[in-house]
C-alpha positions in Angstrom: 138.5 142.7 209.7 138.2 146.7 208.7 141.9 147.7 207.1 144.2 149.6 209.4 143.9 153.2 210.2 146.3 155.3 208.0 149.5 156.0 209.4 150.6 159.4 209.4 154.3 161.7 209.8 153.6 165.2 210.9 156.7 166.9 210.6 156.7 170.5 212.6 159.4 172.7 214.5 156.2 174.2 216.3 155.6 172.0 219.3 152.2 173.5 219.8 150.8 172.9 216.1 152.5 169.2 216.2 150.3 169.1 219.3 146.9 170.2 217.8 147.7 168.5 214.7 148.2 164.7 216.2 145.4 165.2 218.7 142.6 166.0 215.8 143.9 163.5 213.2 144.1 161.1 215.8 140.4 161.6 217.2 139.8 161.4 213.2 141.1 158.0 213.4 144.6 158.1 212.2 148.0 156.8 213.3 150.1 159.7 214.2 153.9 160.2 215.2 155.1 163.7 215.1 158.8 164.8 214.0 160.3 168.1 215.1 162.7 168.8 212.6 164.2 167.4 209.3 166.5 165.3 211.3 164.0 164.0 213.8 162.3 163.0 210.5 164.9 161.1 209.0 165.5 159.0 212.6 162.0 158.3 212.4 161.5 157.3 208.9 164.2 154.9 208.9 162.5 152.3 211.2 158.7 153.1 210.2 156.7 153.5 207.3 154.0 155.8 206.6 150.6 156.7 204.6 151.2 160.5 204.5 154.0 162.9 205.5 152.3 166.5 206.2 155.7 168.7 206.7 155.7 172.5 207.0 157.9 174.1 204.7 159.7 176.7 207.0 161.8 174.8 209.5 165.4 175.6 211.3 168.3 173.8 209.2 166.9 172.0 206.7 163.6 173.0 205.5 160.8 171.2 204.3 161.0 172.1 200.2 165.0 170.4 200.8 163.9 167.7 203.1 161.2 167.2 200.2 163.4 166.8 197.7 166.3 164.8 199.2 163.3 162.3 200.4 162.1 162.3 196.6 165.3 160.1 196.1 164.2 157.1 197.6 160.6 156.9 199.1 157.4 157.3 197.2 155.2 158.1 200.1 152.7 161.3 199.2 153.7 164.1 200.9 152.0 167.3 201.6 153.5 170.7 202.4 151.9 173.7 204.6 153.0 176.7 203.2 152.9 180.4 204.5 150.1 182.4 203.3 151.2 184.3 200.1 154.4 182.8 199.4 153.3 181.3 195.9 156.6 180.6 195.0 157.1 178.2 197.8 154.1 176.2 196.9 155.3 175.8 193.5 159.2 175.1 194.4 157.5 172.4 196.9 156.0 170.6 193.7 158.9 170.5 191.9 160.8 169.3 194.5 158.1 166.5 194.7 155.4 167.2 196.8 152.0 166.0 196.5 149.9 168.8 197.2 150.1 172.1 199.5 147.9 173.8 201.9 148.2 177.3 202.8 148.8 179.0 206.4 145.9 179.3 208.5 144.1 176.5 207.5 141.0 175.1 209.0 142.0 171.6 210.6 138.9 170.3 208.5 140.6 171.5 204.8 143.6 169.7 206.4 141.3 166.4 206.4 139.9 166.8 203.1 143.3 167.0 201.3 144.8 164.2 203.3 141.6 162.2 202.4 141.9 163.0 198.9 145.8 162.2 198.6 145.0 159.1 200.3 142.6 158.3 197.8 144.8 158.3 195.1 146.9 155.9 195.7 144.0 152.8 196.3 142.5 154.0 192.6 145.7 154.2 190.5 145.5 149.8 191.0 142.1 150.0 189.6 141.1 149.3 186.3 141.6 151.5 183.2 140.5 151.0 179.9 143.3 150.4 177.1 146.3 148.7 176.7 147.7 147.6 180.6 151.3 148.3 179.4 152.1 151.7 177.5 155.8 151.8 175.8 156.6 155.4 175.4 160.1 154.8 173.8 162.7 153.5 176.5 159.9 153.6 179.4 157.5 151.6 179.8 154.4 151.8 182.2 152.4 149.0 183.8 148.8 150.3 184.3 147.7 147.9 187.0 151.1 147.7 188.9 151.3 151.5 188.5 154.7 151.0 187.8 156.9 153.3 185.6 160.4 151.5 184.1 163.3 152.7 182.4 164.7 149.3 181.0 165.3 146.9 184.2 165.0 150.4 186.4 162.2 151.2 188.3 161.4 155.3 188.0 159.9 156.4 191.4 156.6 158.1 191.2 154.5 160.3 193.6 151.3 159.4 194.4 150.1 162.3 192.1 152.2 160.9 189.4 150.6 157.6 189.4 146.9 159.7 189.6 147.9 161.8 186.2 149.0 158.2 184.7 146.0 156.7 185.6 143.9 159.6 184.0 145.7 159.7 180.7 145.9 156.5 180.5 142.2 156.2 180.7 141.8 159.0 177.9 145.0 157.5 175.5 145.4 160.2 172.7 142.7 162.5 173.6 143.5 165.9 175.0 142.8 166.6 178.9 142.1 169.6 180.5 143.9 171.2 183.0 140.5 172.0 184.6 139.1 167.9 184.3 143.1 167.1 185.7 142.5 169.3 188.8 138.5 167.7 189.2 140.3 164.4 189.1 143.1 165.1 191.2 140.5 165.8 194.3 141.2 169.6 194.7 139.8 173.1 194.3 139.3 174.6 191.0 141.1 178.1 190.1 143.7 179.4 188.8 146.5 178.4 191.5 145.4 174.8 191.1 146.0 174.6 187.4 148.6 176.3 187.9 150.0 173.6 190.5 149.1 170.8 187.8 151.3 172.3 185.2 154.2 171.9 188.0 153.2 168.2 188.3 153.5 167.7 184.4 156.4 169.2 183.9 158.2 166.9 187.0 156.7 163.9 185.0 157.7 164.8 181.9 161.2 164.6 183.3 160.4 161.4 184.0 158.4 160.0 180.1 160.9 162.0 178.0 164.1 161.9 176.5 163.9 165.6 176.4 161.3 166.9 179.0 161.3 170.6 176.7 160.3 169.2 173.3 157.7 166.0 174.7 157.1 163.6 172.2 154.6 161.1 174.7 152.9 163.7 177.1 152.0 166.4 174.7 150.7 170.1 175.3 147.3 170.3 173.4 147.3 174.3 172.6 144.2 175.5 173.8 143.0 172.0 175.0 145.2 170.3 177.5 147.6 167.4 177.8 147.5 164.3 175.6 149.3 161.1 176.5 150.2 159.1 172.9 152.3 156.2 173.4 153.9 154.4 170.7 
């Protein structure tokens, strides 16, 4: 029996891009419901669960870096933003809000596929195996490699899907530096500039997550010139 098709939230106050959108990711073989607003979201994501939420970030009312953020809270589902052309500080404020990844305005419907395949990926590969120890104590937290599960004593710390990608990574390269550029390669997207730039975002949101005090990181350390290095205790 082939697994099911990926269910996915597109959440749009333009009812002719909600349209376009659900008609080629569904003849791409996904599950699709669209939303029309932040609300409409919330109604929706109280009774169903989901693979992927692709939001646009400029909505009426509540808009999609807020929605973003107040979702962060309690679900863990990978989320990606659509962001105007141009507006870089949008894309970053959407990854410190929690978002996944970002794709600019216009987009070709095929980039669109790529990055939701890529996100999607994730998730399957941070169960894999890893090489080291399967449970890495870094002070009061503690995370469980093949549960991809972070805790803060009896706690459990919600993590993105990206999250659990940069734990898997590091915690396949324990005490060696990683580059930003090797961290983007991994993560599934472009190279440049912007993109290292995004992954910087990401470390600092999990940082905030590992450390007592996310500015001076004893566990997931800034190697000058080299990268990030996780060294658990």
């Amino acid at each position: 029996m082939s697994d099911p098709a990926p269910h996915l939230l597109i959440v749009d106050d333009d009812e002719r891009i909600r349209g376009l959108l659900r008609t080629f990711l569904q003849r791409n073989g996904f599950l699709v419901n669209v939303a029309r607003d932040a609300r409409h979201a919330r109604s929706i994501l109280s009774g169903l669960e989901f693979d992927l939420i692709v939001m646009d970030v400029m909505m009426p009312g509540e808009d999609g870096i807020a929605l973003t953020e107040s979702l962060r809270e309690t679900l863990a589902t990978p989320i990606l933003l659509l962001t105007a052309k141009g507006e870089t500080e949008d894309r970053i404020r959407g990854l410190e809000a929690g978002a996944d990844d970002y794709l600019p305005k216009p987009f070709e419907p095929k980039e669109l596929l790529l990055r939701i395949n890529a996100i999607l990926r994730r998730v399957p590969e941070a169960a894999g195996e890893a090489a080291g120890p399967r449970i890495l104590q870094l002070g009061p937290v503690r995370y469980d490699v093949d549960r991809a599960e972070l805790m803060r004593g009896d706690d459990l710390v919600r993590l993105t899907s990206t999250e659990v990608s940069l734990m898997r990574i590091f915690s396949e390269h324990l005490r060696e530096p990683v580059s930003r550029a090797k961290l983007v390669e991994d993560l599934g997207r472009d190279g440049g500039q912007a993109q290292e730039r995004a992954v910087d975002v990401q470390i600092t949101r999990l940082r905030r997550k590992l450390e007592a005090d996310p500015k001076q990181p004893r566990y997931l350390q800034t190697v000058r010139g080299e990268g990030y290095m996780l060294a658990p205790d």
